[in-house]
C-alpha positions as CSV (number, residue, x, y, z in Angstrom):
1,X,-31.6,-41.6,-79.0
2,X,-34.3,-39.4,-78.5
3,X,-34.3,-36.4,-80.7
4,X,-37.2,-34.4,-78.8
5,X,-35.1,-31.5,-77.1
6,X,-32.0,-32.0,-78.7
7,X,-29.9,-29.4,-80.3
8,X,-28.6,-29.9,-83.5
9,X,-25.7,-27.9,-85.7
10,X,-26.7,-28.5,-89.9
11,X,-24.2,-27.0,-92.0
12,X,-25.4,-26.6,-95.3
13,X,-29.2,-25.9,-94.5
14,X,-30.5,-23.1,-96.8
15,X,-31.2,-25.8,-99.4
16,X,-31.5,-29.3,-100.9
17,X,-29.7,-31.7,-98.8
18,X,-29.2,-29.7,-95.8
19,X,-32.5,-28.0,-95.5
20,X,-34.2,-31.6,-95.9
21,X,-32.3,-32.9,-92.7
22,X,-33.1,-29.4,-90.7
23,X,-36.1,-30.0,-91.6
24,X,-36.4,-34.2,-90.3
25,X,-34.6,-33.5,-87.5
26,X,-37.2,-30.8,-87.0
27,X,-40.3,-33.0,-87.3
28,X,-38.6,-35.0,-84.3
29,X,-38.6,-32.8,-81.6
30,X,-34.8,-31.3,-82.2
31,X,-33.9,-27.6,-82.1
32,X,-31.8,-26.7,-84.9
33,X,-28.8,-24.0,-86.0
34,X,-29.3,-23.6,-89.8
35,X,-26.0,-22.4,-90.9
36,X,-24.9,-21.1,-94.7
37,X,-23.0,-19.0,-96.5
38,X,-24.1,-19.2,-100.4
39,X,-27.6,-19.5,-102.3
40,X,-28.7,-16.0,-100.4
41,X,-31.6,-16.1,-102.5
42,X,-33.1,-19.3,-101.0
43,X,-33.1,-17.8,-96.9
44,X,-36.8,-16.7,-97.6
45,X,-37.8,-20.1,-98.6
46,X,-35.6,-21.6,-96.0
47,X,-37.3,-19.2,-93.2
48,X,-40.5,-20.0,-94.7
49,X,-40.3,-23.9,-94.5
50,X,-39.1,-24.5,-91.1
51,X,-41.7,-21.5,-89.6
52,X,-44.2,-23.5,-91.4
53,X,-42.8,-26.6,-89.9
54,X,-43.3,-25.2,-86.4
55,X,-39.2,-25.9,-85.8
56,X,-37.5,-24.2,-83.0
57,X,-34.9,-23.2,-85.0
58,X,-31.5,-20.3,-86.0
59,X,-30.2,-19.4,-89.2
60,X,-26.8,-18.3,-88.9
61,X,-24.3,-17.3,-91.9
62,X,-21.2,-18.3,-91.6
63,X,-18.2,-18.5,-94.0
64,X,-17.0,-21.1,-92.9
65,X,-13.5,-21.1,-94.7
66,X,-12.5,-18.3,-92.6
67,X,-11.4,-20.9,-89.8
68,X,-11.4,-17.6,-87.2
69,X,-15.3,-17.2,-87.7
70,X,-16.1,-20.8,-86.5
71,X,-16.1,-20.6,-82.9
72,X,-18.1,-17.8,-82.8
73,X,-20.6,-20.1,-84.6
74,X,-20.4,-22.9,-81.9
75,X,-21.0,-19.8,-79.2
76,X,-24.2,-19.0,-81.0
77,X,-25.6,-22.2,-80.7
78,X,-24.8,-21.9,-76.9
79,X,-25.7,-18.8,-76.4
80,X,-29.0,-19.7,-77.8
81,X,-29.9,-23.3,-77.0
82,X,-27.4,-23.7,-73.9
83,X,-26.2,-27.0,-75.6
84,X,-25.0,-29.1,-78.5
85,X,-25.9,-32.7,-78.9
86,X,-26.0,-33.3,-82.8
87,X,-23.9,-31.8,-85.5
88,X,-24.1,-32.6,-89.3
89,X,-21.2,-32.3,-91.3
90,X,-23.0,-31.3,-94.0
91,X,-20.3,-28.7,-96.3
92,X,-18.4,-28.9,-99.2
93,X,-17.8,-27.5,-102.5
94,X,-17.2,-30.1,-105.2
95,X,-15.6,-29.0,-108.5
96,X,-17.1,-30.7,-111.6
97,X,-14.7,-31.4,-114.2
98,X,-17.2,-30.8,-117.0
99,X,-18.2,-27.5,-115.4
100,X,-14.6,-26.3,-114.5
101,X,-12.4,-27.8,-117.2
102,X,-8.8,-27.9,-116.2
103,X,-7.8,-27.1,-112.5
104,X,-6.7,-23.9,-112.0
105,X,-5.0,-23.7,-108.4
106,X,-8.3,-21.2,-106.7
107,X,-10.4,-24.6,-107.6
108,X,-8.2,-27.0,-105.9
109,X,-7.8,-24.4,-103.0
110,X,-11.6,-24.3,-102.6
111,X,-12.2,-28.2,-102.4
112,X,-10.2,-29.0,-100.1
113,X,-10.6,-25.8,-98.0
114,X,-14.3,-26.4,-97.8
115,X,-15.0,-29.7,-98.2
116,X,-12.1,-31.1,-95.8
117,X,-11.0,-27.9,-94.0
118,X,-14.1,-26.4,-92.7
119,X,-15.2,-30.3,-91.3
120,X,-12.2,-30.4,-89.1
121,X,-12.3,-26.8,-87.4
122,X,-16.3,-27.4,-86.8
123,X,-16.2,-30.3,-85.5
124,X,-13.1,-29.7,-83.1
125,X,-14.9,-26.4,-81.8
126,X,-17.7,-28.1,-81.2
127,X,-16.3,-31.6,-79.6
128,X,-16.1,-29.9,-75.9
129,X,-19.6,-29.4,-75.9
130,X,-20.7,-32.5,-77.6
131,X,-19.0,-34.6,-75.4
132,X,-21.0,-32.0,-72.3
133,X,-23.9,-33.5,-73.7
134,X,-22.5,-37.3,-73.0
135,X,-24.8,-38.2,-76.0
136,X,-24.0,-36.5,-78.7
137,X,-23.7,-37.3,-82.4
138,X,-21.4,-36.2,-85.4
139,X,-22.6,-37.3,-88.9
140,X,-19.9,-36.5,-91.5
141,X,-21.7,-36.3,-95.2
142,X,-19.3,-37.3,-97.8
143,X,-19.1,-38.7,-101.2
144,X,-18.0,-41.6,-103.3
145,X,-16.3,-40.2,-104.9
146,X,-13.5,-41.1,-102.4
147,X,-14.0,-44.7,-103.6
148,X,-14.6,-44.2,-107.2
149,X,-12.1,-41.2,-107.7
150,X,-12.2,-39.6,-111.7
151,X,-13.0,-42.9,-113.2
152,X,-16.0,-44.5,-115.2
153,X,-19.3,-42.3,-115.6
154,X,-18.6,-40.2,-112.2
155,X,-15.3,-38.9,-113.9
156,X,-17.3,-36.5,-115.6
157,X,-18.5,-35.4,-112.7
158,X,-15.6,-35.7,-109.6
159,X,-12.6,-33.6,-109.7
160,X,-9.2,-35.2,-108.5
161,X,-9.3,-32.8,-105.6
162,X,-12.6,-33.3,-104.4
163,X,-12.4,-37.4,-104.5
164,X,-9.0,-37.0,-102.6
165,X,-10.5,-34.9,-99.9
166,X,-13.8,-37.3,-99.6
167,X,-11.2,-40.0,-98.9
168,X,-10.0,-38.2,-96.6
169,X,-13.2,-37.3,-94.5
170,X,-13.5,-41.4,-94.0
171,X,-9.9,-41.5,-91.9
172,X,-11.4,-38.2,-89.9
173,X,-14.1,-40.1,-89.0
174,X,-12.5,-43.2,-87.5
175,X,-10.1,-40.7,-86.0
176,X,-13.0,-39.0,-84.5
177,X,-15.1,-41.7,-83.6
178,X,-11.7,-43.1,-81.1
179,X,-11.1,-39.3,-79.9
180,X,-14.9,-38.4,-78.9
181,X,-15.8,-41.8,-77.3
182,X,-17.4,-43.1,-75.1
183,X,-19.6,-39.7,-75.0
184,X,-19.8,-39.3,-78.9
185,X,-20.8,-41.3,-81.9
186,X,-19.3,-39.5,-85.5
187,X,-20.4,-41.4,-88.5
188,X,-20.2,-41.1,-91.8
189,X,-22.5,-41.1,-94.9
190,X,-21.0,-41.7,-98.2
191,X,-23.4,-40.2,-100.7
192,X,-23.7,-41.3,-104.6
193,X,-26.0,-39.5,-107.0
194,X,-28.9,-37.3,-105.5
195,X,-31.2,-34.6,-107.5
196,X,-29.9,-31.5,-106.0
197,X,-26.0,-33.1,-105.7
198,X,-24.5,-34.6,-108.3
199,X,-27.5,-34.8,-110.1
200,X,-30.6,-33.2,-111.9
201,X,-31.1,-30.4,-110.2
202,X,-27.5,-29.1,-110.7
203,X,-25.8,-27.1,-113.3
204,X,-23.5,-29.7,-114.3
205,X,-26.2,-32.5,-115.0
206,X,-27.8,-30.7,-117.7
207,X,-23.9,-30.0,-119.6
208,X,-23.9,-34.2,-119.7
209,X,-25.1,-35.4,-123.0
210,X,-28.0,-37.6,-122.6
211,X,-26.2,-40.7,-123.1
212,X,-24.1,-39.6,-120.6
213,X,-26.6,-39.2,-117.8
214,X,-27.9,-42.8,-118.7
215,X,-24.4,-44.3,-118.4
216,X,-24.4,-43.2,-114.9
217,X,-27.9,-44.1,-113.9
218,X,-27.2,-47.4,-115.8
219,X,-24.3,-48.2,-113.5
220,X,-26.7,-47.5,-110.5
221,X,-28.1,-50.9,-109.4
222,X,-31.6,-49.3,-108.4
223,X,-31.6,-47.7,-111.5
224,X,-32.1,-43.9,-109.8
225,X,-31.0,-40.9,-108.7
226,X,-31.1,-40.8,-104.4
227,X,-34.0,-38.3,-102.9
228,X,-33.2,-36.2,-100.3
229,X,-35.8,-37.9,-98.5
230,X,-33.6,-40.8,-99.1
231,X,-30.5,-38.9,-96.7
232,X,-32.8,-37.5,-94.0
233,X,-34.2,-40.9,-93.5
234,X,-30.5,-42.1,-93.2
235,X,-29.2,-39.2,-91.0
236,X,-32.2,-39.9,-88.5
237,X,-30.8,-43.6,-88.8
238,X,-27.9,-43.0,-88.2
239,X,-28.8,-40.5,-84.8
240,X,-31.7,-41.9,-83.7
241,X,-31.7,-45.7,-84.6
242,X,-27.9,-46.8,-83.9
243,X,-26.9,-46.1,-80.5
244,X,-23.8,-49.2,-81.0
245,X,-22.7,-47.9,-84.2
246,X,-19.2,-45.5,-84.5
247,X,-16.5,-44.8,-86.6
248,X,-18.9,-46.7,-89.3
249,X,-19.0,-45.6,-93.3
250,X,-22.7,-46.2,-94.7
251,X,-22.9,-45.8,-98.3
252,X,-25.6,-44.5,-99.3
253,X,-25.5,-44.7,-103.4
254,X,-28.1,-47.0,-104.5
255,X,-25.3,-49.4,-105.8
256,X,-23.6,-47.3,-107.7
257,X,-20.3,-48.8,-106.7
258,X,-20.9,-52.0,-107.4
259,X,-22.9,-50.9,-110.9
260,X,-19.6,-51.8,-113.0
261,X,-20.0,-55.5,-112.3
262,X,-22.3,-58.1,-112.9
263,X,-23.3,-61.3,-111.4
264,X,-24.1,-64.6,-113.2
265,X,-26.4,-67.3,-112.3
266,X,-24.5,-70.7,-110.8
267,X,-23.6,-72.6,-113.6
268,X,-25.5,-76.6,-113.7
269,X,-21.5,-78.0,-112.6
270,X,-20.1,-81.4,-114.4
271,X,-20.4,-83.5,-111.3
272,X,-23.8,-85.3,-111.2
Protein backbone atom coordinates (compact mmCIF):
# COMPACT_ATOMS: atom_id res chain seq x y z
CA UNK A 1 0.00 0.00 0.00
CA UNK A 2 1.23 3.20 -0.54
CA UNK A 3 0.80 5.55 2.32
CA UNK A 4 1.79 8.93 0.32
CA UNK A 5 -1.82 10.71 0.12
CA UNK A 6 -3.58 8.62 2.27
CA UNK A 7 -5.79 9.64 5.08
CA UNK A 8 -5.49 8.21 8.21
CA UNK A 9 -7.93 8.35 11.62
CA UNK A 10 -5.36 7.70 15.06
CA UNK A 11 -7.20 7.58 18.04
CA UNK A 12 -5.19 8.05 20.91
CA UNK A 13 -2.53 10.60 19.35
CA UNK A 14 -1.73 13.33 21.90
CA UNK A 15 0.85 10.97 23.36
CA UNK A 16 3.09 7.91 23.65
CA UNK A 17 1.72 5.18 21.53
CA UNK A 18 -0.62 7.11 19.49
CA UNK A 19 1.45 10.15 18.75
CA UNK A 20 4.37 7.81 17.66
CA UNK A 21 2.15 6.12 14.88
CA UNK A 22 0.69 9.87 13.77
CA UNK A 23 3.85 10.62 13.67
CA UNK A 24 5.22 7.25 11.22
CA UNK A 25 2.43 7.37 9.28
CA UNK A 26 3.33 11.04 8.86
CA UNK A 27 6.96 10.55 7.69
CA UNK A 28 5.16 8.36 4.82
CA UNK A 29 3.36 10.64 2.99
CA UNK A 30 -0.25 10.13 4.97
CA UNK A 31 -2.52 12.84 6.16
CA UNK A 32 -3.59 12.28 9.59
CA UNK A 33 -6.77 13.14 12.15
CA UNK A 34 -5.16 13.24 15.70
CA UNK A 35 -8.03 12.62 17.86
CA UNK A 36 -7.99 12.71 22.08
CA UNK A 37 -9.74 13.47 24.80
CA UNK A 38 -7.34 13.27 28.04
CA UNK A 39 -3.59 14.42 28.72
CA UNK A 40 -4.76 18.25 27.71
CA UNK A 41 -1.51 19.28 28.82
CA UNK A 42 0.44 17.36 26.10
CA UNK A 43 -1.58 19.17 22.79
CA UNK A 44 1.26 21.76 22.70
CA UNK A 45 3.83 19.19 22.38
CA UNK A 46 1.61 17.15 20.21
CA UNK A 47 1.06 20.42 17.85
CA UNK A 48 4.64 21.03 18.17
CA UNK A 49 6.00 17.52 16.90
CA UNK A 50 3.97 16.95 13.93
CA UNK A 51 4.36 20.88 12.67
CA UNK A 52 7.98 20.17 13.13
CA UNK A 53 7.42 16.94 11.28
CA UNK A 54 6.01 18.87 8.25
CA UNK A 55 2.69 16.40 8.64
CA UNK A 56 -0.55 17.45 7.00
CA UNK A 57 -2.33 16.87 9.78
CA UNK A 58 -5.96 17.66 12.50
CA UNK A 59 -6.30 17.42 16.05
CA UNK A 60 -9.62 16.81 16.98
CA UNK A 61 -11.03 16.11 20.73
CA UNK A 62 -13.38 13.81 21.01
CA UNK A 63 -14.93 11.93 23.95
CA UNK A 64 -15.32 9.18 22.55
CA UNK A 65 -17.55 7.41 25.17
CA UNK A 66 -20.29 9.56 24.27
CA UNK A 67 -21.21 7.15 21.19
CA UNK A 68 -23.55 10.39 19.76
CA UNK A 69 -20.14 12.51 19.31
CA UNK A 70 -18.53 9.93 16.92
CA UNK A 71 -19.96 10.53 13.70
CA UNK A 72 -19.38 13.97 13.87
CA UNK A 73 -15.80 12.89 14.18
CA UNK A 74 -15.72 10.64 10.99
CA UNK A 75 -17.55 13.95 9.17
CA UNK A 76 -14.50 15.98 10.20
CA UNK A 77 -12.14 13.94 8.66
CA UNK A 78 -14.36 14.21 5.41
CA UNK A 79 -14.98 17.45 5.58
CA UNK A 80 -11.39 18.05 5.79
CA UNK A 81 -9.48 15.42 3.73
CA UNK A 82 -12.52 14.29 1.50
CA UNK A 83 -11.55 10.61 2.44
CA UNK A 84 -10.72 7.89 4.83
CA UNK A 85 -8.42 5.08 3.95
CA UNK A 86 -6.61 4.13 7.32
CA UNK A 87 -7.98 4.05 10.82
CA UNK A 88 -6.05 2.97 14.08
CA UNK A 89 -7.89 1.61 16.76
CA UNK A 90 -5.82 2.97 19.07
CA UNK A 91 -8.27 3.73 22.61
CA UNK A 92 -8.69 2.31 25.71
CA UNK A 93 -8.52 2.86 29.37
CA UNK A 94 -7.00 -0.06 31.29
CA UNK A 95 -7.66 -0.28 35.04
CA UNK A 96 -4.51 -1.47 37.05
CA UNK A 97 -5.30 -3.60 39.84
CA UNK A 98 -2.37 -2.24 41.96
CA UNK A 99 -3.48 1.33 41.11
CA UNK A 100 -7.33 0.83 41.60
CA UNK A 101 -7.53 -1.83 44.25
CA UNK A 102 -10.91 -3.59 44.30
CA UNK A 103 -13.44 -2.81 41.41
CA UNK A 104 -15.81 -0.48 42.10
CA UNK A 105 -18.58 -0.66 39.33
CA UNK A 106 -17.48 3.32 37.61
CA UNK A 107 -14.06 1.18 36.85
CA UNK A 108 -15.56 -1.73 35.17
CA UNK A 109 -18.05 0.75 33.40
CA UNK A 110 -15.02 2.66 32.04
CA UNK A 111 -12.99 -0.39 30.56
CA UNK A 112 -15.25 -1.74 28.76
CA UNK A 113 -16.93 1.53 27.63
CA UNK A 114 -13.65 2.78 26.25
CA UNK A 115 -11.60 0.16 25.51
CA UNK A 116 -14.32 -2.20 23.74
CA UNK A 117 -17.25 0.38 23.22
CA UNK A 118 -15.69 3.32 21.59
CA UNK A 119 -13.70 0.55 18.97
CA UNK A 120 -17.01 -0.65 17.74
CA UNK A 121 -18.98 2.76 17.12
CA UNK A 122 -15.60 4.21 15.28
CA UNK A 123 -15.03 1.85 13.30
CA UNK A 124 -18.72 1.13 12.17
CA UNK A 125 -19.05 5.03 11.37
CA UNK A 126 -16.26 4.97 9.58
CA UNK A 127 -16.59 1.46 7.52
CA UNK A 128 -18.81 3.33 4.67
CA UNK A 129 -16.12 5.38 3.81
CA UNK A 130 -13.32 2.96 4.19
CA UNK A 131 -14.72 0.63 2.03
CA UNK A 132 -15.15 4.21 -0.56
CA UNK A 133 -11.69 4.14 -0.53
CA UNK A 134 -11.61 0.19 -1.87
CA UNK A 135 -8.19 0.08 0.08
CA UNK A 136 -8.59 0.93 3.21
CA UNK A 137 -7.14 -0.38 6.47
CA UNK A 138 -8.36 -0.88 10.21
CA UNK A 139 -5.65 -1.79 12.81
CA UNK A 140 -7.20 -2.65 16.14
CA UNK A 141 -4.43 -2.10 19.06
CA UNK A 142 -5.08 -4.44 21.87
CA UNK A 143 -3.49 -6.19 24.69
CA UNK A 144 -2.41 -9.54 26.07
CA UNK A 145 -3.83 -9.26 28.40
CA UNK A 146 -6.82 -11.07 26.65
CA UNK A 147 -4.45 -14.17 26.57
CA UNK A 148 -2.89 -13.89 29.85
CA UNK A 149 -5.93 -12.47 31.79
CA UNK A 150 -5.06 -11.59 35.93
CA UNK A 151 -2.53 -14.25 36.17
CA UNK A 152 1.36 -14.52 36.80
CA UNK A 153 3.45 -11.12 36.85
CA UNK A 154 0.79 -9.19 34.52
CA UNK A 155 -1.91 -9.83 37.33
CA UNK A 156 -0.56 -6.94 39.01
CA UNK A 157 -1.07 -5.01 36.33
CA UNK A 158 -4.53 -6.35 34.17
CA UNK A 159 -7.84 -5.88 35.70
CA UNK A 160 -10.45 -8.76 35.04
CA UNK A 161 -12.46 -6.21 33.01
CA UNK A 162 -9.95 -4.94 30.87
CA UNK A 163 -8.39 -8.64 29.85
CA UNK A 164 -12.13 -9.67 29.16
CA UNK A 165 -12.64 -6.78 26.86
CA UNK A 166 -9.06 -7.24 24.98
CA UNK A 167 -10.41 -10.76 24.29
CA UNK A 168 -13.04 -9.43 23.05
CA UNK A 169 -11.47 -6.88 20.54
CA UNK A 170 -9.76 -10.28 18.76
CA UNK A 171 -13.49 -11.77 17.80
CA UNK A 172 -14.35 -7.94 16.45
CA UNK A 173 -11.60 -8.25 14.43
CA UNK A 174 -12.23 -11.53 12.60
CA UNK A 175 -15.86 -10.23 12.53
CA UNK A 176 -14.62 -7.18 10.82
CA UNK A 177 -12.11 -8.48 8.69
CA UNK A 178 -15.34 -10.95 6.88
CA UNK A 179 -17.82 -7.75 7.00
CA UNK A 180 -15.34 -5.11 5.36
CA UNK A 181 -13.82 -7.45 2.66
CA UNK A 182 -12.82 -7.48 -0.14
CA UNK A 183 -12.34 -3.47 0.14
CA UNK A 184 -10.90 -3.55 3.81
CA UNK A 185 -8.09 -5.17 5.69
CA UNK A 186 -8.77 -4.82 9.89
CA UNK A 187 -6.00 -6.31 11.87
CA UNK A 188 -5.05 -6.59 15.02
CA UNK A 189 -1.95 -5.88 17.23
CA UNK A 190 -1.78 -7.57 20.56
CA UNK A 191 0.53 -5.41 22.65
CA UNK A 192 2.65 -6.70 25.78
CA UNK A 193 4.77 -4.43 27.89
CA UNK A 194 5.81 -0.90 26.32
CA UNK A 195 7.40 2.21 28.36
CA UNK A 196 4.49 4.53 28.19
CA UNK A 197 1.71 1.37 28.50
CA UNK A 198 2.09 -0.96 30.91
CA UNK A 199 5.26 0.01 31.68
CA UNK A 200 7.89 2.63 32.91
CA UNK A 201 6.60 5.55 32.01
CA UNK A 202 3.23 4.92 33.82
CA UNK A 203 1.96 5.51 37.24
CA UNK A 204 1.43 2.04 38.09
CA UNK A 205 5.14 0.80 37.19
CA UNK A 206 6.70 2.81 39.76
CA UNK A 207 3.91 1.34 42.74
CA UNK A 208 5.54 -2.41 41.63
CA UNK A 209 8.28 -3.23 44.04
CA UNK A 210 11.41 -3.80 42.26
CA UNK A 211 11.41 -7.41 42.31
CA UNK A 212 8.20 -7.12 40.88
CA UNK A 213 9.13 -5.23 37.73
CA UNK A 214 12.03 -7.82 37.25
CA UNK A 215 9.57 -10.76 37.53
CA UNK A 216 7.83 -9.34 34.55
CA UNK A 217 10.76 -8.33 32.44
CA UNK A 218 12.19 -11.86 33.41
CA UNK A 219 9.19 -13.58 31.93
CA UNK A 220 9.80 -11.48 28.67
CA UNK A 221 11.92 -13.63 26.33
CA UNK A 222 13.92 -10.53 24.92
CA UNK A 223 14.39 -9.48 28.26
CA UNK A 224 12.69 -5.76 27.59
CA UNK A 225 10.19 -3.48 27.76
CA UNK A 226 8.68 -2.81 23.79
CA UNK A 227 9.45 0.96 22.31
CA UNK A 228 7.05 2.78 20.70
CA UNK A 229 9.22 2.75 17.85
CA UNK A 230 8.81 -0.95 18.23
CA UNK A 231 4.50 -0.42 17.40
CA UNK A 232 4.90 2.21 14.70
CA UNK A 233 7.28 -0.06 12.86
CA UNK A 234 4.49 -2.78 13.23
CA UNK A 235 1.49 -0.60 12.42
CA UNK A 236 3.29 0.52 9.09
CA UNK A 237 3.76 -3.38 8.66
CA UNK A 238 0.82 -4.16 9.09
CA UNK A 239 -0.66 -1.11 6.38
CA UNK A 240 1.95 -0.85 4.26
CA UNK A 241 3.78 -4.23 3.97
CA UNK A 242 0.81 -6.94 4.04
CA UNK A 243 -1.58 -6.38 1.39
CA UNK A 244 -2.83 -10.55 1.82
CA UNK A 245 -3.06 -10.42 5.46
CA UNK A 246 -6.82 -9.97 7.32
CA UNK A 247 -8.61 -10.92 10.24
CA UNK A 248 -4.86 -11.80 11.54
CA UNK A 249 -3.68 -11.27 15.51
CA UNK A 250 0.13 -10.23 15.55
CA UNK A 251 1.49 -10.25 18.97
CA UNK A 252 3.58 -8.02 19.53
CA UNK A 253 5.11 -8.69 23.26
CA UNK A 254 8.59 -9.63 22.99
CA UNK A 255 7.69 -13.20 24.17
CA UNK A 256 6.10 -12.45 27.01
CA UNK A 257 3.63 -15.11 26.57
CA UNK A 258 5.64 -17.78 26.15
CA UNK A 259 8.14 -16.26 29.16
CA UNK A 260 6.56 -18.89 31.69
CA UNK A 261 8.11 -21.87 29.86
CA UNK A 262 11.32 -23.16 29.14
CA UNK A 263 12.76 -25.25 26.55
CA UNK A 264 15.51 -27.95 27.13
CA UNK A 265 18.13 -29.14 24.92
CA UNK A 266 17.38 -32.82 23.01
CA UNK A 267 18.35 -35.24 25.40
CA UNK A 268 21.63 -37.89 23.81
CA UNK A 269 18.43 -40.79 23.53
CA UNK A 270 19.29 -44.68 24.59
CA UNK A 271 19.23 -45.98 21.05
CA UNK A 272 22.76 -45.94 19.48
Amino acid sequence: MELNGKVALVLGAIKGIGKGIGLALSAEGAKVVLNYYDWEESLGEMKQDFKEAGADFLVAKTNLIDTDKIPPLIDKVIDKFGRLDILVNNIERGGWPVVHGAYVREQWDLEIATTLRAKWWVYTSALPHLKASSDGVVVNISSIAGCTGRSGPAGRVFNDGYAAVNRAVSSLTETWAREAAPEVRVNEIMLGFFETRHGPQTRGWDLLTEAQRSEIIDHTLLGRVGTIEDVANAVLFVIRDAPFMTGSVLRLDGGYLLGGEYSEPMPKGVID
